[in-house]
C-alpha positions as CSV (number, residue, x, y, z in Angstrom):
1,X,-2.3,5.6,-16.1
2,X,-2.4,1.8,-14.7
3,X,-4.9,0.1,-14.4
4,X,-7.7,3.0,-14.8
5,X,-6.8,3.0,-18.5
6,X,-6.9,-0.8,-18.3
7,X,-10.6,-0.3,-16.8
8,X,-11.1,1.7,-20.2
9,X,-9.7,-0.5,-22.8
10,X,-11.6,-3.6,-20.5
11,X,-13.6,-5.6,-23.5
12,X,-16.6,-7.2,-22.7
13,X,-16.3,-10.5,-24.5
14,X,-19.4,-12.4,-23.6
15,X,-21.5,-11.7,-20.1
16,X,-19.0,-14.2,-18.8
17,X,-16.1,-12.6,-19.8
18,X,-13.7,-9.2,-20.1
19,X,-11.0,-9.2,-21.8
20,X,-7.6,-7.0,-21.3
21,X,-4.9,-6.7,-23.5
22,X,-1.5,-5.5,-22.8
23,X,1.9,-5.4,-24.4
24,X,4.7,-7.4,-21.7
25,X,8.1,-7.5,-22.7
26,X,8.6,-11.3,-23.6
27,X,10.7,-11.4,-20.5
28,X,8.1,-10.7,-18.4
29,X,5.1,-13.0,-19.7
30,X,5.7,-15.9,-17.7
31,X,6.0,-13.9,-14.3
32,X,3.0,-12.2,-14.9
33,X,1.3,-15.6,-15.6
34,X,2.7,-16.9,-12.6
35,X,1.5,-13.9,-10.3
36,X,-2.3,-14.2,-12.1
37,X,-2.1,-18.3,-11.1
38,X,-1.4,-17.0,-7.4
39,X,-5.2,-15.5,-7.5
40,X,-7.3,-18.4,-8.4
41,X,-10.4,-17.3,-10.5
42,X,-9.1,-13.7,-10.8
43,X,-8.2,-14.0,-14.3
44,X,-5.8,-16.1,-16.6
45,X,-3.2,-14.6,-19.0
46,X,-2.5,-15.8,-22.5
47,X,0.1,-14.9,-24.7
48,X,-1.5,-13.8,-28.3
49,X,0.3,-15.0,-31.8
50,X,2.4,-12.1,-33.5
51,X,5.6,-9.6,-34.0
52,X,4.7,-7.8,-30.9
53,X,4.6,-9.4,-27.1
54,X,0.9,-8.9,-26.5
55,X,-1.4,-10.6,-24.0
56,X,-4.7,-10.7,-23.1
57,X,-6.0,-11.4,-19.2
58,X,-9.3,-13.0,-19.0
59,X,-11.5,-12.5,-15.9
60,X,-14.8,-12.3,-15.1
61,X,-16.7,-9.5,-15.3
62,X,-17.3,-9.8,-11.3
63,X,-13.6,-10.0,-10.5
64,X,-12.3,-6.9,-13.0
65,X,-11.4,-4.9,-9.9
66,X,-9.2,-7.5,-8.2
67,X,-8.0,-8.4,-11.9
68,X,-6.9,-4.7,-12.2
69,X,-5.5,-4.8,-8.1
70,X,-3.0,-7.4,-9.2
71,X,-2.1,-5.3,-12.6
72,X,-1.5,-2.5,-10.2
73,X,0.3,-4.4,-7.8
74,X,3.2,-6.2,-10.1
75,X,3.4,-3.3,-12.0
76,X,7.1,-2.7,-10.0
77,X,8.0,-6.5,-11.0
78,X,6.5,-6.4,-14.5
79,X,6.3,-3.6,-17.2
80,X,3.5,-3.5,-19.3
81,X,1.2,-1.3,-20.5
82,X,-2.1,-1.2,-22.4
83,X,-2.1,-2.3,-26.2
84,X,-4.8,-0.4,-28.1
85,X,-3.8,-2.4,-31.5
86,X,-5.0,-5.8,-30.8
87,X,-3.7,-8.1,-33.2
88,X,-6.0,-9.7,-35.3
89,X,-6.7,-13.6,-34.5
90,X,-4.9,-16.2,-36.5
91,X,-8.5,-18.1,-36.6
92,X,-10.9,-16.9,-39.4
């Protein structure tokens, strides 16, 4: 598991971007935001509305292996794993 079943839940947003999302203990969110801003233009992390600590990383398309190096790297400082129940958007 890691980032291999990250690759596989990878969403293709739009040609520009891939969306991943993954369930971070609220503890963890803003460490794993700050490790993402360490790699400019690798991907950005945003915490999604709800019951449940979900985020989603951004990244492009041409930077979803280093996006997925740095998941695999902080996985020792930050627990998370992949949500396959993406909460629904609070826009309609």
């Amino acid at each position: 598991m890691g980032s291999e079943e990250a690759r596989a839940a990878a969403t293709l947003l739009d040609p520009d971007s891939v969306a991943i999302y993954l369930e971070v203990p609220r503890s963890n969110v803003v460490l794993l935001q700050a490790y993402f801003e360490l790699y400019d233009g690798v991907g950005t992390v945003s915490t999604l509305q709800g019951d449940r600590p979900v985020v989603c990383v951004l990244t492009p398309p041409t930077q979803l292996d280093a996006c997925l190096s740095v998941l695999d790297a902080v996985r020792g400082q930050v627990s998370w794993q992949v949500c396959h129940e993406v909460p629904p958007s609070p826009i309609e």
